[in-house]
N, C-alpha and C positions, 0 to 999 in steps of 0.2 A: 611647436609642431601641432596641425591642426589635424584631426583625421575626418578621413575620407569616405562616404560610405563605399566606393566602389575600389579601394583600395584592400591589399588582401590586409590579413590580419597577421601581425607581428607582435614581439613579444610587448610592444609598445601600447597597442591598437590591439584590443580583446573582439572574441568575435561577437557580434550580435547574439543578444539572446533572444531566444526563442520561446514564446510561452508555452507551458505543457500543454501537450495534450488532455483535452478531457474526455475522461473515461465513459463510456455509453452507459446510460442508464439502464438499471437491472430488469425496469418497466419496461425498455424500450419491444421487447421479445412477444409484447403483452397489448402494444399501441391498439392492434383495433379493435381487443376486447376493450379498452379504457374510453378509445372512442364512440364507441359502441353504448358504454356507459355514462359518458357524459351526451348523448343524444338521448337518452330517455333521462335527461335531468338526476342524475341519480350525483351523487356527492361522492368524492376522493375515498372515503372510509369505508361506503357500503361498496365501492368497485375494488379495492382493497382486500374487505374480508372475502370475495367473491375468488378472488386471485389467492389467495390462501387455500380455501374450500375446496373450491372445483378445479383446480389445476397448479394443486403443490409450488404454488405462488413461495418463495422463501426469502426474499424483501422484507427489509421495512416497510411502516405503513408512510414514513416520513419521505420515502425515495418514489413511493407512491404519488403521496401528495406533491412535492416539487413537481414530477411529469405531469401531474392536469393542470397544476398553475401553467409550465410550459407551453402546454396544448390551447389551455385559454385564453392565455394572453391576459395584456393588463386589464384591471374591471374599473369602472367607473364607479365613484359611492352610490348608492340609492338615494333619492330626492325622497324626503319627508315633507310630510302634512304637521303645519302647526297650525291646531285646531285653538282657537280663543273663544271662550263662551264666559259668560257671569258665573258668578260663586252658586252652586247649587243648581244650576242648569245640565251637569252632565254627572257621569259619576263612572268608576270604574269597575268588575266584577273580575277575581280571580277566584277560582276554585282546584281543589288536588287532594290528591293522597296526603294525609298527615302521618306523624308516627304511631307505633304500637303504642297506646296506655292502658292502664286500665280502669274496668268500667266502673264506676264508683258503685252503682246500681249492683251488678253482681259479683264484683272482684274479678273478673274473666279480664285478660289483656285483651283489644280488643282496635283492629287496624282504625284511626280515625280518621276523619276527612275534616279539609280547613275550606271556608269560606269567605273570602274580604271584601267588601265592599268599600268604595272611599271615595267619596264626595270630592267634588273639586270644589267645596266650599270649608277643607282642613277639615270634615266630619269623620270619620271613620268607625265604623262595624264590621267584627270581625266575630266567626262564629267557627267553633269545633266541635263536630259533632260526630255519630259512630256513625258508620252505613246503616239504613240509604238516610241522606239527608234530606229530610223535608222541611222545608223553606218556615211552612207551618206551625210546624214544633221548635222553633229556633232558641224557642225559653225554657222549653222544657226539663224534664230532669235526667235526658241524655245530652245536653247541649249546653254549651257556657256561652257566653254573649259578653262580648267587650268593647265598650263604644270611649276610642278615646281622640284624645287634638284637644279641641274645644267646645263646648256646653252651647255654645250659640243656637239659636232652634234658624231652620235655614229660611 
């Protein structure tokens, strides 16, 4: 016996199932502040704690973020630049807060700051030093200096 869609349903023939319903999101109540916020480029977390803050938002921030994927739609990766130069023709700078140590000069703990520089010739120098950093004093006896990879002069 073959079944039928337009045939009723018998003990033989189950009835169609039907997908659940889905449940409205808890954002949804909140859409044109969220669009609101994704029109001034603002990200899922800062429109979030905002919905927290100023209007006893009591969501997750995860049911937050699914509604702006929703609302955006799908994204395209970003297009990168690969930049090819010679060994020693460019180099890189990162600079930040390092951790509390302390100062060898006074014993005082003392918040320090990291500097790295790195050759794209495998050169590397890397410098810690306490606030403010001057570039200047890099050898000095607030600052340790670490140049390592390989000894090659570039």
């Amino acid at each position: 016996m073959t079944a039928d869609s337009d045939a009723e349903p018998t003990e033989e023939t189950p009835p169609p199932q039907t997908p659940p319903a889905t449940a409205a999101s808890v954002s949804e109540p909140f859409r044109e502040l969220i669009e609101n916020g994704l029109a001034r480029d603002r990200n899922a977390m800062s429109i979030w704690q905002e919905m927290v803050d100023r209007h006893s938002f009591t969501g997750a921030y995860e049911s937050v973020k699914r509604f702006v994927r929703k609302l955006r739609g799908p994204t395209s990766p970003e297009a990168l630049a690969v930049i090819t130069t010679e060994p020693g023709q460019e180099a890189q700078v990162d600079y930040g807060t390092g951790p509390t140590i302390r100062d060898p000069a006074t014993g005082k703990y003392r918040r320090s700051r990291l500097f790295v520089l790195t050759r794209h010739s495998a050169i590397a120098a890397n410098a810690f030093a306490f606030s403010p950093f001057n570039p200047a004093r890099a050898s000095g006896p607030n600052c340790m200096s670490v140049h390592s990879a390989n000894s090659v002069a570039p």
